[in-house]
C-alpha positions as CSV (number, residue, x, y, z in Angstrom):
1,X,83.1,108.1,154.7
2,X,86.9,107.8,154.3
3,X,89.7,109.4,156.6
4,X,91.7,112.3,154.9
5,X,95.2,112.9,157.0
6,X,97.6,115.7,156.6
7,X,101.0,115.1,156.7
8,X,104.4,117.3,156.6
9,X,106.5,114.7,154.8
10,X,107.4,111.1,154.3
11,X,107.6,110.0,157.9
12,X,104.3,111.8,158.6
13,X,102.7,110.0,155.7
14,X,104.4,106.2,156.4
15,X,102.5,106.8,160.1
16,X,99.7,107.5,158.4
17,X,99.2,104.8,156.2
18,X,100.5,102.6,158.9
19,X,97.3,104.0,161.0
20,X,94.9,103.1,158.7
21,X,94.3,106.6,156.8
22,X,92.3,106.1,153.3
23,X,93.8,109.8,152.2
24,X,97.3,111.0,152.6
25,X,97.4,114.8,152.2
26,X,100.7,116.6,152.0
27,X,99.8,120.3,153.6
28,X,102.4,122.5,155.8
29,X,100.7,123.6,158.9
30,X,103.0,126.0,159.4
31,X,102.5,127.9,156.0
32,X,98.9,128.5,156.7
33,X,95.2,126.5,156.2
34,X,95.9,125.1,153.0
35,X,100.0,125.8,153.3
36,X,102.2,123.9,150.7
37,X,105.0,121.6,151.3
38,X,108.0,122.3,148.5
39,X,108.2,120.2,145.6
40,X,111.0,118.1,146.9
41,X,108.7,117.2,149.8
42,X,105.6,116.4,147.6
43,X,108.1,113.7,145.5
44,X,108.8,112.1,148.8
45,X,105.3,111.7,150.6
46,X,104.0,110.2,147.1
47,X,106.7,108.2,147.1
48,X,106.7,106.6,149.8
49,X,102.7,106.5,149.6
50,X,103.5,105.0,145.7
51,X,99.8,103.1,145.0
52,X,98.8,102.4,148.8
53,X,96.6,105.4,149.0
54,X,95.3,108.6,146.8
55,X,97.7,111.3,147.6
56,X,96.2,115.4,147.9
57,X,98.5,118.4,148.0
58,X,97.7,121.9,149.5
59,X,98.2,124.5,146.9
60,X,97.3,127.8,149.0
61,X,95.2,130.8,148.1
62,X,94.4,131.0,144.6
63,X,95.7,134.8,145.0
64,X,99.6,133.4,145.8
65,X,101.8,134.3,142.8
66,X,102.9,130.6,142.3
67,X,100.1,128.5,142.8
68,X,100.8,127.3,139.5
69,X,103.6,126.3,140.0
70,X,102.7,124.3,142.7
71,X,99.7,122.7,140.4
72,X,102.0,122.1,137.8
73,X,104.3,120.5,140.4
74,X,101.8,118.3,141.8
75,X,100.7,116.7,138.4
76,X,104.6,115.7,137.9
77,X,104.5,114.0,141.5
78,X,101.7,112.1,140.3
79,X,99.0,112.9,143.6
80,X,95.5,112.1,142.5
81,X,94.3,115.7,144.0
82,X,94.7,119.5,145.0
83,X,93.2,121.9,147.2
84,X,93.3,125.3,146.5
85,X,91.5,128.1,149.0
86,X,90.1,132.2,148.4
87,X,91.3,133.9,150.8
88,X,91.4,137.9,150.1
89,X,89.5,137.2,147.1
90,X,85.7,137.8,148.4
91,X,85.9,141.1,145.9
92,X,87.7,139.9,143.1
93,X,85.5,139.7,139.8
94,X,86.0,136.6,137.4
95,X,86.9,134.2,140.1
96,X,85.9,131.5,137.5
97,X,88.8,132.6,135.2
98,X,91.5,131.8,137.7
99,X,90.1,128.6,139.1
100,X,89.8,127.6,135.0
101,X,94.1,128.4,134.6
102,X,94.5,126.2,138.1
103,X,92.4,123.7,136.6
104,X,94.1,123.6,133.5
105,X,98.1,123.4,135.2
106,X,96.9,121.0,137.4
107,X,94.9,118.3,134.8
108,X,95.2,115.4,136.0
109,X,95.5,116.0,139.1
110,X,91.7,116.7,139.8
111,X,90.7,119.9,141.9
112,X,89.2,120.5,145.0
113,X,87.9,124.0,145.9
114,X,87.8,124.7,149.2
115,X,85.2,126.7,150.9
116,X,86.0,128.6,154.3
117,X,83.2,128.7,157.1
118,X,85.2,131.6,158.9
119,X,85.2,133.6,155.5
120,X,84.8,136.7,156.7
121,X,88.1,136.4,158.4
122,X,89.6,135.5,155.3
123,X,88.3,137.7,153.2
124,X,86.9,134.9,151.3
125,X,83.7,134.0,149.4
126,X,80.4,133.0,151.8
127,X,80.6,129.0,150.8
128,X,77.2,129.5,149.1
129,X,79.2,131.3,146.4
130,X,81.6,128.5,146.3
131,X,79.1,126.3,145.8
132,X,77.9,128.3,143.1
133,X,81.0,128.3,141.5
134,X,81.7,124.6,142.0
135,X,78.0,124.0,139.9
136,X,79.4,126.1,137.1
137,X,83.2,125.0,136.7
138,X,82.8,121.4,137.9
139,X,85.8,120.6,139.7
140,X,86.2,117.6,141.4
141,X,85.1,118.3,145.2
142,X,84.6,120.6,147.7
143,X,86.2,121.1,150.6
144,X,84.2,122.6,153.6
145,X,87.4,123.9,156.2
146,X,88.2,126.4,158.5
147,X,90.7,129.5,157.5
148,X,92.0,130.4,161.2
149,X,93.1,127.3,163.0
150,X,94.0,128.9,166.4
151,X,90.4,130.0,166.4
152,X,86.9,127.4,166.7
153,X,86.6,124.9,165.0
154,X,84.2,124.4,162.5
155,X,81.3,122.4,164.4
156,X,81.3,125.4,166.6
157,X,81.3,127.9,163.8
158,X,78.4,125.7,161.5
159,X,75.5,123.9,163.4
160,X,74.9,120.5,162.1
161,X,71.7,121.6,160.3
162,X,73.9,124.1,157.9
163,X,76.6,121.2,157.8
164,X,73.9,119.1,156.4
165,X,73.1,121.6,153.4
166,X,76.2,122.3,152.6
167,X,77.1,118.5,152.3
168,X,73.4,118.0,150.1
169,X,73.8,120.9,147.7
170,X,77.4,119.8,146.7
171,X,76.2,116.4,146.2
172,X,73.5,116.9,144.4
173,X,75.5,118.9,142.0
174,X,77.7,115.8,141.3
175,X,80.7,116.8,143.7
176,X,82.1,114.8,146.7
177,X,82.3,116.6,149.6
178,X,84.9,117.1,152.3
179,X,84.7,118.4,155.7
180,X,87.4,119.7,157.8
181,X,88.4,122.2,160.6
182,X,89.3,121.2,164.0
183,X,87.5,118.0,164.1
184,X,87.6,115.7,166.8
185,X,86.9,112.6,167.8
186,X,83.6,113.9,169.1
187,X,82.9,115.3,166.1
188,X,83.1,112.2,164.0
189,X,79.8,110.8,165.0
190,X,77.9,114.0,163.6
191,X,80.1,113.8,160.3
192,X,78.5,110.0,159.9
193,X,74.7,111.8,160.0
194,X,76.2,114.7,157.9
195,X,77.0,112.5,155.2
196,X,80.7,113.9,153.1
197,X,82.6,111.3,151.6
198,X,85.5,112.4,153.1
199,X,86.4,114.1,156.7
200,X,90.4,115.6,157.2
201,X,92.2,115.6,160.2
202,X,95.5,116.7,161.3
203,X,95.6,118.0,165.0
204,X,93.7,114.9,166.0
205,X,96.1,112.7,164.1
206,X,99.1,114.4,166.3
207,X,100.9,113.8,169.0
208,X,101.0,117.8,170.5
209,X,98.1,119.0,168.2
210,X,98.4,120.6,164.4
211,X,102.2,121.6,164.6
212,X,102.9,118.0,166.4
213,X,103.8,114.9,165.0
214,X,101.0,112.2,163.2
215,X,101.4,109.0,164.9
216,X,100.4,105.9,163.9
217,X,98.7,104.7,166.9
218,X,96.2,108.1,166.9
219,X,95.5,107.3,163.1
220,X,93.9,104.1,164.0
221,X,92.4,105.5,166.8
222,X,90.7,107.7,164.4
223,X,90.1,104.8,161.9
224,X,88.4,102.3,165.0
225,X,86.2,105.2,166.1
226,X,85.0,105.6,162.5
227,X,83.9,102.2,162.3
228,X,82.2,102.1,165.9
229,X,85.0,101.0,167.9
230,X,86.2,103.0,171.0
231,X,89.9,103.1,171.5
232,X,91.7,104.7,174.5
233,X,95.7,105.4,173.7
């Protein structure tokens, strides 16, 4: 299981790395779930990133008018993935037909479609139909996250058992799988018996929570209490 960190920009993303983190992703909390950073910002973090780590990028909702633009921008910053969410899109027919024209602006880099557990609140597809969707379009991964993040996170919104299916279905349909939503250090031990390949963080990563500042010295926190080792900062 690897360690997925979002970060705001360069300095965010040297502190990660510095912590130990095996994923840098470039996402702007305060643009939403999945907000983007701008294109400038994207050049920087995979800069200063270069071949240390895989780099991810936010795209947004799949319904923003210049997702992409931010697919295409991705692919010329070189990051190795993007996330792209449905939100307000639970209704919309042909979902496959836009997540083919995201595909297709963002090849290489690989996508990631991102499931929401709090879908109803954002008017998004159950993840069951994400998965269904996944199994026919064969992106990359999946991403299991929450939509609100002022509200619970998602081990209180998905009980382990449903984690567990989630992760299994997506896996046996050839995807890797990663969870996010709130998690914290608590939470990582379940993750380990859940199984994804890949768990994201942010507010735990922070000094002050998800609009704070990623520090190095939570990071590897985070990284010794993945491999068994308790650490108090």
């Amino acid at each position: 299981m690897r360690l997925l960190v979002s970060v705001r920009n360069a300095s965010e993303a040297g502190s990660a790395l510095a912590g130990g983190a095996d994923i840098i992703d470039a996402k702007e909390p305060l643009n939403g779930p999945l907000g983007a950073v701008s294109s400038v910002v994207l050049r920087k973090i995979a800069a200063t990133v270069g071949n240390a780590a895989p780099v991810s990028a936010a795209l947004g909702e799949i319904s923003e008018d210049d997702v992409l633009d931010r697919a295409v921008a991705a692919r010329q910053a070189g990051v190795t993935f993007v996330k792209v969410g449905f939100a307000g899109m639970r209704r919309r027919q042909h979902l496959d037909e836009d997540v083919v024209a995201l595909a297709r602006a963002a090849r290489p880099p690989a996508l990631v479609l991102v499931a929401y557990a709090d879908f109803d609140l954002a008017d998004a597809p159950p993840p069951a139909e994400i998965l269904a969707l996944a199994a026919h379009l064969k992106p990359a991964g999946i991403l299991l996250d929450t939509f609100d993040k002022n509200g619970a996170g998602l081990t209180s919104l998905m009980p382990a058992c449903t984690l567990a299916t989630f992760v299994s279905r997506a896996k046996a349909a050839g995807r890797f799988v990663a969870i996010a939503g709130k998690l914290t250090l608590e939470d990582i031990e379940t993750m380990h018996d859940i199984g994804p390949d890949v768990i994201g963080l942010r507010g735990a990563a922070c000094d002050g929570g998800r609009d704070g500042v990623v520090t190095s010295a939570r990071v590897r926190a985070l990284c010794d209490h993945m491999k068994g080792t308790r650490h108090v900062y």
